[in-house]
N, CA, C and O atoms as a printed pandas DataFrame, in Angstrom:
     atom_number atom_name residue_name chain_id  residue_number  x_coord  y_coord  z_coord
0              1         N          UNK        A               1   -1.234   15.014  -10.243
1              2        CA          UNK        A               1   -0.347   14.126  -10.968
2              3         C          UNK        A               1   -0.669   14.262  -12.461
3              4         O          UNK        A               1   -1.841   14.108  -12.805
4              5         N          UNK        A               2    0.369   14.567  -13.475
5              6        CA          UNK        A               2   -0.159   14.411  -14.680
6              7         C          UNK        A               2   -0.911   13.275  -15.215
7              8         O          UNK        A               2   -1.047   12.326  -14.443
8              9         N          UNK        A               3   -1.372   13.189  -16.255
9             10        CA          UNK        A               3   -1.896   11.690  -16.650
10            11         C          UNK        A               3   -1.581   10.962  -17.111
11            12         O          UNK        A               3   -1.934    9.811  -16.858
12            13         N          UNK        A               4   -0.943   11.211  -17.815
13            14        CA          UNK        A               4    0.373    9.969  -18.261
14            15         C          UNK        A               4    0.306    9.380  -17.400
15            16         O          UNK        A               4   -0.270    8.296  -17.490
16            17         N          UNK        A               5    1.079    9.970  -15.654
17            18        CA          UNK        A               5    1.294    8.808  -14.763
18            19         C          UNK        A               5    0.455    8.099  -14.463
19            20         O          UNK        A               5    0.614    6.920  -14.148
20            21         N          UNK        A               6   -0.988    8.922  -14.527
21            22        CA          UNK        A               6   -2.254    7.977  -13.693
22            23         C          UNK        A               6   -2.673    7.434  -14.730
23            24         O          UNK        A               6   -3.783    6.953  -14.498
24            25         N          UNK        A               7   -2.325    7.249  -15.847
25            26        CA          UNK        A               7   -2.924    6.198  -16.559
26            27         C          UNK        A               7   -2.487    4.980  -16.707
27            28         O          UNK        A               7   -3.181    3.973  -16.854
28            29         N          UNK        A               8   -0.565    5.098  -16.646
29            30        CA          UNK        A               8   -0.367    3.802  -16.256
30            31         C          UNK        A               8   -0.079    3.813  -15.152
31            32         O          UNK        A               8    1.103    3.480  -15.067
32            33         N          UNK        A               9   -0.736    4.128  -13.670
33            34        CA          UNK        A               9   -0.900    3.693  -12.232
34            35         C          UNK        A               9   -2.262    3.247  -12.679
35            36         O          UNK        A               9   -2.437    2.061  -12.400
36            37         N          UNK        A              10   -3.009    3.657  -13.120
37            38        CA          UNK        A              10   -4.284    3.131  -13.140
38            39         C          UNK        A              10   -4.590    1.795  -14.167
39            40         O          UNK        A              10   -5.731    1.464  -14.490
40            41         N          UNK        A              11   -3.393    1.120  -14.599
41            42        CA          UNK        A              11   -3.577   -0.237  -15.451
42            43         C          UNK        A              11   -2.911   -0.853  -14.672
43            44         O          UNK        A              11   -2.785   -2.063  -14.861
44            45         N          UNK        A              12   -2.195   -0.151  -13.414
45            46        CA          UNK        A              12   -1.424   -1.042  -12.359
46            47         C          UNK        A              12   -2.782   -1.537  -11.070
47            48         O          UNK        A              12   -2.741   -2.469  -10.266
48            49         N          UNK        A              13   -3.951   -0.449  -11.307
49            50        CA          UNK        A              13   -4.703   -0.943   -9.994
50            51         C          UNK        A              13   -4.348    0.133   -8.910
51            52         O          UNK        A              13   -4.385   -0.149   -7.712
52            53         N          UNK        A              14   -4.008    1.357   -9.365
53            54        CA          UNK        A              14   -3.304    2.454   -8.323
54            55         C          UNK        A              14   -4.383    3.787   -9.315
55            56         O          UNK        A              14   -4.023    4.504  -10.249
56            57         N          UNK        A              15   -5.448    3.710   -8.780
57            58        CA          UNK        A              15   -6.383    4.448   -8.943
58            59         C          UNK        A              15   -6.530    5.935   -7.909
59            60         O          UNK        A              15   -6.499    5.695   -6.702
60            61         N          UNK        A              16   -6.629    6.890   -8.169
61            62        CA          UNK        A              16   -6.998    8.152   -7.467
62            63         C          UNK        A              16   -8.279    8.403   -7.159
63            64         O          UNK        A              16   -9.211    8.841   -7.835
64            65         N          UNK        A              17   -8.175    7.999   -5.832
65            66        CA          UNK        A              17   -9.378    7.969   -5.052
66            67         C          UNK        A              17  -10.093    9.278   -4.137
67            68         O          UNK        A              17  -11.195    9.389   -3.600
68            69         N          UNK        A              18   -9.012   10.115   -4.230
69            70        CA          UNK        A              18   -9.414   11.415   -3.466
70            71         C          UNK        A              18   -7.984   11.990   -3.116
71            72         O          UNK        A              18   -6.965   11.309   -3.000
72            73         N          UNK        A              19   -8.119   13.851   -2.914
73            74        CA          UNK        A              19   -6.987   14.302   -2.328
74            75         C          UNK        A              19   -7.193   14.933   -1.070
75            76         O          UNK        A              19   -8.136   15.724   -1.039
76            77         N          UNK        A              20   -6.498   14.763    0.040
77            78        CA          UNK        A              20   -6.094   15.417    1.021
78            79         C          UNK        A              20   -6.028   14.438    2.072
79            80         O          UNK        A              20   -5.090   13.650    1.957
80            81         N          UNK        A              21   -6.947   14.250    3.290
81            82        CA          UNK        A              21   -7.365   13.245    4.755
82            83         C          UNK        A              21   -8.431   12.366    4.276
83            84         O          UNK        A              21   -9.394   12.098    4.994
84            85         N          UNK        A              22   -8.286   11.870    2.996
85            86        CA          UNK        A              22   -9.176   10.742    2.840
86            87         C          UNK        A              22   -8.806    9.511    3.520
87            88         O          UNK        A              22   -9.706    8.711    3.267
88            89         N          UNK        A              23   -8.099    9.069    4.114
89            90        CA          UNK        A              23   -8.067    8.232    5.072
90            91         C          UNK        A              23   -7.975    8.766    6.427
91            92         O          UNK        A              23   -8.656    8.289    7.335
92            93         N          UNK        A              24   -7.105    9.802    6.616
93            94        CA          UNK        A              24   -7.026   10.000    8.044
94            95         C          UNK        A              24   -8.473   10.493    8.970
95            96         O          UNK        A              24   -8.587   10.421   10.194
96            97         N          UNK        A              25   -9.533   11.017    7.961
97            98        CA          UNK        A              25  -11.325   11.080    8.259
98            99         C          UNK        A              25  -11.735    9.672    8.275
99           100         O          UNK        A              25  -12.675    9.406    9.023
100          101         N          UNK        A              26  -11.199    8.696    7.579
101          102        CA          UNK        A              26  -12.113    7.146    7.529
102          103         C          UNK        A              26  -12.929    7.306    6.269
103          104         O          UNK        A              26  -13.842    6.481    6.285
104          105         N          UNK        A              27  -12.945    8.001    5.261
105          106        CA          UNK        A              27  -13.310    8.430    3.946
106          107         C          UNK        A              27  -13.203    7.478    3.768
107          108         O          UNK        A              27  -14.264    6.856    3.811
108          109         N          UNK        A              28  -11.914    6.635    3.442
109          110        CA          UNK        A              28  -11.234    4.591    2.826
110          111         C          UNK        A              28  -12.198    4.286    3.067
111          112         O          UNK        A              28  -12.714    3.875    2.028
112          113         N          UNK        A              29  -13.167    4.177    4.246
113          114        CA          UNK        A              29  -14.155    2.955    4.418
114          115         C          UNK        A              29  -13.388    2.137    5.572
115          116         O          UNK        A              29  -12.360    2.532    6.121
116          117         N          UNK        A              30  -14.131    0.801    5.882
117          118        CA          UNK        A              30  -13.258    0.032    6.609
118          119         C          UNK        A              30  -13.056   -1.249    5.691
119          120         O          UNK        A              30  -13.668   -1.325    4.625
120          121         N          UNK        A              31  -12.008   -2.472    6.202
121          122        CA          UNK        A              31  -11.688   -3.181    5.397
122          123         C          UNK        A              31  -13.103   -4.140    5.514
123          124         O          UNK        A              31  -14.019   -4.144    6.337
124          125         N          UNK        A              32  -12.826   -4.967    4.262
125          126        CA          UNK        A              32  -14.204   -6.087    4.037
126          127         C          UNK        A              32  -14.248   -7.009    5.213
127          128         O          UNK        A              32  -13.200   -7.553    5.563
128          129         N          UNK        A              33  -15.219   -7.206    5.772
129          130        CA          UNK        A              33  -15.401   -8.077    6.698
130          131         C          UNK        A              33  -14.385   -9.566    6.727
131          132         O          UNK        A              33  -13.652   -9.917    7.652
132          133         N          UNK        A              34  -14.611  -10.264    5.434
133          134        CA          UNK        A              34  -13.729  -11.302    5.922
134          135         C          UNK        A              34  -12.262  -10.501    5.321
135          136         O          UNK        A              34  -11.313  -11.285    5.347
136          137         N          UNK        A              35  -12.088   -9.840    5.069
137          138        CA          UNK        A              35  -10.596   -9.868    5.635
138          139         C          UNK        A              35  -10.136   -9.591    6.970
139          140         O          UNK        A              35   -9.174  -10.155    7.493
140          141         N          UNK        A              36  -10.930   -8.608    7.564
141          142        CA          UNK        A              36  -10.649   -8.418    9.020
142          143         C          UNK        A              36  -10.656  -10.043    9.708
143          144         O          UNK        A              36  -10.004  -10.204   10.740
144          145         N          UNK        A              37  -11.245  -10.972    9.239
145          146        CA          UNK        A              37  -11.890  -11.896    9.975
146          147         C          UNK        A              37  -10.826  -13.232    9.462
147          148         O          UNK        A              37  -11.076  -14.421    9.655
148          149         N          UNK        A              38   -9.635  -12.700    8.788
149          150        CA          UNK        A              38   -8.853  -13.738    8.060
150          151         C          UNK        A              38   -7.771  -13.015    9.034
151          152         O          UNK        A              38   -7.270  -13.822    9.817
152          153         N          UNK        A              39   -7.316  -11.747    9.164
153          154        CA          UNK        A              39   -6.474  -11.372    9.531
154          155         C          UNK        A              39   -6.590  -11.907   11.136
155          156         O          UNK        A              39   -5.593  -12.300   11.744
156          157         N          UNK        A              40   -7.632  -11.876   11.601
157          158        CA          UNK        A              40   -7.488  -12.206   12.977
158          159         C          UNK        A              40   -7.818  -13.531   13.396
159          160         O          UNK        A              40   -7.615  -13.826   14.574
160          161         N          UNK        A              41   -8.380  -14.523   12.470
161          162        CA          UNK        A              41   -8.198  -15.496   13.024
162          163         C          UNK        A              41   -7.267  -16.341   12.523
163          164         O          UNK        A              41   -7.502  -17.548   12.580
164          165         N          UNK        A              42   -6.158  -15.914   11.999
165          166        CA          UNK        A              42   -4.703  -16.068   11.269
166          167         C          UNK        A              42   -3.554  -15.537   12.316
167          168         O          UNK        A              42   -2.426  -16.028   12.274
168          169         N          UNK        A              43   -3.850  -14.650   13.127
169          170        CA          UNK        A              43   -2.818  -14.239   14.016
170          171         C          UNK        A              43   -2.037  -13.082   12.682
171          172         O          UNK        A              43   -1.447  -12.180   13.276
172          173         N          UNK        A              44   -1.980  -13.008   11.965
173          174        CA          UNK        A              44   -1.673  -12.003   10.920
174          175         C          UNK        A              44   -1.142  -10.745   11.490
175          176         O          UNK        A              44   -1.717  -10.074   12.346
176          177         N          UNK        A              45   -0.152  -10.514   11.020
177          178        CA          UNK        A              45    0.896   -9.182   11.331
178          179         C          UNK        A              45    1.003   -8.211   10.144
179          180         O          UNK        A              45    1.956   -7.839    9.459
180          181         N          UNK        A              46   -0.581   -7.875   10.144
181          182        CA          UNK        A              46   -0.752   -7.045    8.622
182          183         C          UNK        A              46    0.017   -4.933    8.874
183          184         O          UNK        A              46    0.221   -4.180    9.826
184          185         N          UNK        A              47    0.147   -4.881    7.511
185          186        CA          UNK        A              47    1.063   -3.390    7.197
186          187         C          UNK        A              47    0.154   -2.802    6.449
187          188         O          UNK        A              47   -0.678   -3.264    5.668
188          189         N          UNK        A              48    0.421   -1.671    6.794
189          190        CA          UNK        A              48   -0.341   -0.628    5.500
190          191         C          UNK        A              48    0.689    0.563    5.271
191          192         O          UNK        A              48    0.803    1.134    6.356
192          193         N          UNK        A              49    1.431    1.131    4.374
193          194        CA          UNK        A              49    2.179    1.769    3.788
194          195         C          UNK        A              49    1.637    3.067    3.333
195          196         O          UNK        A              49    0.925    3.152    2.332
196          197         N          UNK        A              50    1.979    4.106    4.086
197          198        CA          UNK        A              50    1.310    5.376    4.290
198          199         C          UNK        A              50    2.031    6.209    3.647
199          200         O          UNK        A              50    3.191    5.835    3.475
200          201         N          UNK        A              51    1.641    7.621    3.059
201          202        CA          UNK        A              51    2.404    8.775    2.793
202          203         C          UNK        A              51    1.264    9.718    3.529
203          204         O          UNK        A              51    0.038    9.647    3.443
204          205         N          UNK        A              52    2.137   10.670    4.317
205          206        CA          UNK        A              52    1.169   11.257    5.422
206          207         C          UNK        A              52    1.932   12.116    6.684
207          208         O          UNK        A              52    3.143   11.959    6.835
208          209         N          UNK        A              53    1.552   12.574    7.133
209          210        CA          UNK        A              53    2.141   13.081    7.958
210          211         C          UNK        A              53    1.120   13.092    9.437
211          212         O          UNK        A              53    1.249   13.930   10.329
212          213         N          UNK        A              54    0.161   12.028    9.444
213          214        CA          UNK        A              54   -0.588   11.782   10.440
214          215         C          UNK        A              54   -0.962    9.596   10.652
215          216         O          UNK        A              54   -1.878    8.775   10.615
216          217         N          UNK        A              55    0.574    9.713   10.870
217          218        CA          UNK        A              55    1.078    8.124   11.132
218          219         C          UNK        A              55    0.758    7.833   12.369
219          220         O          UNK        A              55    1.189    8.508   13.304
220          221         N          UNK        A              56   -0.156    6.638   12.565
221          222        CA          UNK        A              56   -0.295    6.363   14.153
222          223         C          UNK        A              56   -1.118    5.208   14.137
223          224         O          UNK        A              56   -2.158    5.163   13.479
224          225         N          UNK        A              57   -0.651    4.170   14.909
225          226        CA          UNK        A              57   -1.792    2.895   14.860
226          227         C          UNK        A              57   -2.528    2.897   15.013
227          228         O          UNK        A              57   -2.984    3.598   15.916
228          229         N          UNK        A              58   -3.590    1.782   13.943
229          230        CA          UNK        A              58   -4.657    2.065   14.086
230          231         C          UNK        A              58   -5.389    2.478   13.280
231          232         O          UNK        A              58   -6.409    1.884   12.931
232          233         N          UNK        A              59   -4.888    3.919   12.689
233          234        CA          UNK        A              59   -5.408    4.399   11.525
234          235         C          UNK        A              59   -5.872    4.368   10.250
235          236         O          UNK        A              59   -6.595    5.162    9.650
236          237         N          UNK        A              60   -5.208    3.034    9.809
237          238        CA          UNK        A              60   -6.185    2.328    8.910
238          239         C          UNK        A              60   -7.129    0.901    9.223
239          240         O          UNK        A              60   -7.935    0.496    8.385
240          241         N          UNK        A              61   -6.990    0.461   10.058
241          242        CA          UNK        A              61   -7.440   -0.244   10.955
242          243         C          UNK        A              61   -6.954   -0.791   12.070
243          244         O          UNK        A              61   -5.758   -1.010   11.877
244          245         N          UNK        A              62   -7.278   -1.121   13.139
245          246        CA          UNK        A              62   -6.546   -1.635   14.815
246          247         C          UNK        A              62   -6.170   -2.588   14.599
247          248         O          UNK        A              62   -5.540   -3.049   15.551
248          249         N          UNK        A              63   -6.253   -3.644   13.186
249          250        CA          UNK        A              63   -5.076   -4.591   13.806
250          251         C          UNK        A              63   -3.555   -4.382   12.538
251          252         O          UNK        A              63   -2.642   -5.138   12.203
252          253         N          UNK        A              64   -3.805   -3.479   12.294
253          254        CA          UNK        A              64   -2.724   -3.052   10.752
254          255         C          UNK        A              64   -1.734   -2.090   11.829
255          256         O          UNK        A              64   -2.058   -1.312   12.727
256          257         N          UNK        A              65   -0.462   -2.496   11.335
257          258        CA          UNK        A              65    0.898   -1.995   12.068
258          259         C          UNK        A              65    1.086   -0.442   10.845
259          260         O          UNK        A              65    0.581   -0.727    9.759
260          261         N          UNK        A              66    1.432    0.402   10.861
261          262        CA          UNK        A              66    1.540    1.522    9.767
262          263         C          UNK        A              66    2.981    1.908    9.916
263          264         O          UNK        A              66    3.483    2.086   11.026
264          265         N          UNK        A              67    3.799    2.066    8.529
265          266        CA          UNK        A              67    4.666    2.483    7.936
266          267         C          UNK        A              67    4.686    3.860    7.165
267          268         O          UNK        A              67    4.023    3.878    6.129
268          269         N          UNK        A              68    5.261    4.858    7.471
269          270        CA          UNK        A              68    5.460    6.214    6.638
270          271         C          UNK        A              68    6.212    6.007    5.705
271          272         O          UNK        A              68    7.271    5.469    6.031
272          273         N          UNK        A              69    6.053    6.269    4.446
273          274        CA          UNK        A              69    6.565    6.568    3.219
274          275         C          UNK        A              69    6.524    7.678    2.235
275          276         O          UNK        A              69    5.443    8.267    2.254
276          277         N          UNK        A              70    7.188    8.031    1.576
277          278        CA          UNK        A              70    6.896    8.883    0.089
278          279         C          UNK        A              70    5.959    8.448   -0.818
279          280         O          UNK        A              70    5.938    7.266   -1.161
280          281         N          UNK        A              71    5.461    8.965   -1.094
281          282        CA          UNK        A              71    4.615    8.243   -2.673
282          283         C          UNK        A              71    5.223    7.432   -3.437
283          284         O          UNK        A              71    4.707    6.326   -3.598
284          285         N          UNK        A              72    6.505    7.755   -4.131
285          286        CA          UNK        A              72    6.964    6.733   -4.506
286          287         C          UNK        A              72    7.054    5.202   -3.882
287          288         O          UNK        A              72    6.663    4.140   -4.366
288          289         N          UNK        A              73    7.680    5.472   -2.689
289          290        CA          UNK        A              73    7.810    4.385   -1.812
290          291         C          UNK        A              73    6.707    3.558   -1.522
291          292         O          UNK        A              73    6.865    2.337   -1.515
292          293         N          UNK        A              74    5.528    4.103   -1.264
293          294        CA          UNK        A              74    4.234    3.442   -1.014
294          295         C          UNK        A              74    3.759    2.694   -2.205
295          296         O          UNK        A              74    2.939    1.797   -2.007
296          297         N          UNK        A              75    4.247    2.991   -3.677
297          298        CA          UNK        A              75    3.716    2.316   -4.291
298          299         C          UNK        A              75    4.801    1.409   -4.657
299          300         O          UNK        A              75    4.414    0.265   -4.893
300          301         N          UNK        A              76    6.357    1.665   -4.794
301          302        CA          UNK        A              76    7.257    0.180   -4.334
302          303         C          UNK        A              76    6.729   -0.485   -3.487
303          304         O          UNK        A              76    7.249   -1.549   -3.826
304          305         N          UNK        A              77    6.034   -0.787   -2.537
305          306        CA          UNK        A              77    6.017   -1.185   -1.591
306          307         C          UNK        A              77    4.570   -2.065   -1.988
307          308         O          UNK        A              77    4.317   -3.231   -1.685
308          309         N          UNK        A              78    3.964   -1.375   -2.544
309          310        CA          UNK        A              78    2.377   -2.199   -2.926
310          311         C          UNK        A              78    2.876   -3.140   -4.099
311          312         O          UNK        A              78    2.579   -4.332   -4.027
312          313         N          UNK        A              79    3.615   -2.678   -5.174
313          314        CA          UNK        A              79    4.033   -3.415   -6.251
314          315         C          UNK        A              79    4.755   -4.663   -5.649
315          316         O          UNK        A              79    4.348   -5.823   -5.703
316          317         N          UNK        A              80    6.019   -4.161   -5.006
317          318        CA          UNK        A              80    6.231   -5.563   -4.405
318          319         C          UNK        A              80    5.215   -6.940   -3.335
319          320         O          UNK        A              80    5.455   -8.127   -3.115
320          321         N          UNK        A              81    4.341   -6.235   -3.003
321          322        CA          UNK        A              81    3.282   -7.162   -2.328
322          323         C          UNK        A              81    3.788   -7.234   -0.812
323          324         O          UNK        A              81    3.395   -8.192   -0.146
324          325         N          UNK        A              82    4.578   -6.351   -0.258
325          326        CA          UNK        A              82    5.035   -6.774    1.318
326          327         C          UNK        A              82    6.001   -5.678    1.711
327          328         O          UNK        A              82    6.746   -5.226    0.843
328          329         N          UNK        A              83    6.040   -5.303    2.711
329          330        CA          UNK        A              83    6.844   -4.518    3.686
330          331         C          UNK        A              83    8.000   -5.455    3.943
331          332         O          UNK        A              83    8.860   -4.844    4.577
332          333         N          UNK        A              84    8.315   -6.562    3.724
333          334        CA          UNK        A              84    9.185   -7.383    4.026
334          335         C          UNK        A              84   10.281   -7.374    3.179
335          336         O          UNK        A              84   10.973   -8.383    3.045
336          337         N          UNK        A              85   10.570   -6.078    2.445
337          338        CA          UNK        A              85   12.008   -6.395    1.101
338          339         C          UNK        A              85   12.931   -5.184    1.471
339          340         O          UNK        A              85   12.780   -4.130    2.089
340          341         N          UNK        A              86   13.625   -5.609    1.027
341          342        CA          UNK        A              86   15.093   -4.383    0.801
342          343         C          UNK        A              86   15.198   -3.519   -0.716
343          344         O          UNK        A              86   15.907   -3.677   -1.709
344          345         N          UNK        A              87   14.262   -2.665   -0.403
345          346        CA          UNK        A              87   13.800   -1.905   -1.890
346          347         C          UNK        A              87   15.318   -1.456   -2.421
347          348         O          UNK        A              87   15.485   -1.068   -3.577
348          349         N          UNK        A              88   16.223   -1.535   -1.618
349          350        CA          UNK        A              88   17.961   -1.079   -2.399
350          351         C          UNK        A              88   18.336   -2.479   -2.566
351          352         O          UNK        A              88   19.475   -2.302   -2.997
352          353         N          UNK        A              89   18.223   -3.435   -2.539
353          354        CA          UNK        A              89   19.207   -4.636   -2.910
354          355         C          UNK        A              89   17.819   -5.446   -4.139
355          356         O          UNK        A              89   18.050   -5.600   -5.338
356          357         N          UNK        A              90   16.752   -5.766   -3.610
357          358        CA          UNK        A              90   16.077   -6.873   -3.834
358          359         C          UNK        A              90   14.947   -5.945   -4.802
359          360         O          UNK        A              90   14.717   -4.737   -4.743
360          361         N          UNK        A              91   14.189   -7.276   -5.942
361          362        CA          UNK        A              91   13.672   -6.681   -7.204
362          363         C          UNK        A              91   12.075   -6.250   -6.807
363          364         O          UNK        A              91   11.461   -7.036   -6.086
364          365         N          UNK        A              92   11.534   -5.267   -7.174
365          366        CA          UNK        A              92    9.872   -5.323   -6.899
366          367         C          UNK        A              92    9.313   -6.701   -7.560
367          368         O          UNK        A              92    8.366   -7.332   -7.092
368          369         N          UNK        A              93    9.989   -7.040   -8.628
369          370        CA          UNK        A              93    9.092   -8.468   -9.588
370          371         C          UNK        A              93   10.059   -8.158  -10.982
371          372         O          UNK        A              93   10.817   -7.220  -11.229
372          373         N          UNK        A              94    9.812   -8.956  -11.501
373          374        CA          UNK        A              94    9.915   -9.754  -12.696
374          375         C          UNK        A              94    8.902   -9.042  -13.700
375          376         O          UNK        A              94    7.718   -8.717  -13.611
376          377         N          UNK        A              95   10.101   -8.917  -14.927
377          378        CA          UNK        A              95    9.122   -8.920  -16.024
378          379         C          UNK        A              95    8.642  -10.201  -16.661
379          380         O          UNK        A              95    8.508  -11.165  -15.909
380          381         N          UNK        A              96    8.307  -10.377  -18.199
381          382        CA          UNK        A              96    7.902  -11.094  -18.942
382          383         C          UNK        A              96    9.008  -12.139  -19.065
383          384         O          UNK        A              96    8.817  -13.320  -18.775
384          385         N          UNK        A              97   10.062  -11.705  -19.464
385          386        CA          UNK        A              97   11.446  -12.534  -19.598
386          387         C          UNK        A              97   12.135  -12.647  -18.595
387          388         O          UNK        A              97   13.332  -12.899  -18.729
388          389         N          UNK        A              98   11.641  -12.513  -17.488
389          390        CA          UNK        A              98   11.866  -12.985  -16.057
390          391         C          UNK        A              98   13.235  -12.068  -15.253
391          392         O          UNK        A              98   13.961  -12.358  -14.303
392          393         N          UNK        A              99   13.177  -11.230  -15.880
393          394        CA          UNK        A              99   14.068  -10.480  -16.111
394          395         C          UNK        A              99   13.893   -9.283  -14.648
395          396         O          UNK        A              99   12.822   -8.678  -14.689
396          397         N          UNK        A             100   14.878   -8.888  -13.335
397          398        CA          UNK        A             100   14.074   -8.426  -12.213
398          399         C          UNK        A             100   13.940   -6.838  -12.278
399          400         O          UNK        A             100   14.796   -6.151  -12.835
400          401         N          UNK        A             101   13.090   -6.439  -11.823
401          402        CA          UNK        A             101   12.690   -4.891  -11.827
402          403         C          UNK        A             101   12.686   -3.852  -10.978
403          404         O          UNK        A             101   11.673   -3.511  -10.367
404          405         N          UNK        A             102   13.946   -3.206  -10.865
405          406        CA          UNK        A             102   13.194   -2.633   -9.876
406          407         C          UNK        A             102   13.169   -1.033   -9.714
407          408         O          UNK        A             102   12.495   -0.512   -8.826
């Protein structure tokens, strides 16, 4: 990716963490204890938003449902905060002047 982009992905919190099966090896790590431990004693119907071509539950953790995406898409999808929007009708967020973005 040039740097331009990763510099402002990286003031967004969209940092480059590695290239190739860094998740599909378990490279990610696993999630922090109490979140696993919020998600399940919440009954929680958690997503994780993939670009990949090795989609399958589970894979980022057993109780996370997984979605295939583009890169682009994966990071609409993080910006907006939820798998739950209509990335063609509805805004990722708001700017400063409340103004919607998408």
């Amino acid at each position: 990716m040039p740097r331009p982009a990763c510099k402002s992905l990286d003031k967004l919190g969209f940092n480059l963490v590695g290239f190739g099966c860094t998740t599909c090896i378990g490279n990610s790590g696993p999630l922090a204890p109490e979140i696993s431990k919020t998600i399940n004693d919440n009954g929680i119907i958690a997503a994780a938003v993939l670009s990949g071509n090795r989609n399958f539950e589970g894979r980022v953790a057993p109780m996370f449902s997984q979605l295939s995406r583009s890169p682009p898409l994966v990071v609409a999808h993080a910006l907006a905060g939820t798998v739950a929007i209509d990335l063609t009708s509805e805004p990722l967020g708001h700017d400063k002047k409340a103004i919607r973005c998408f």
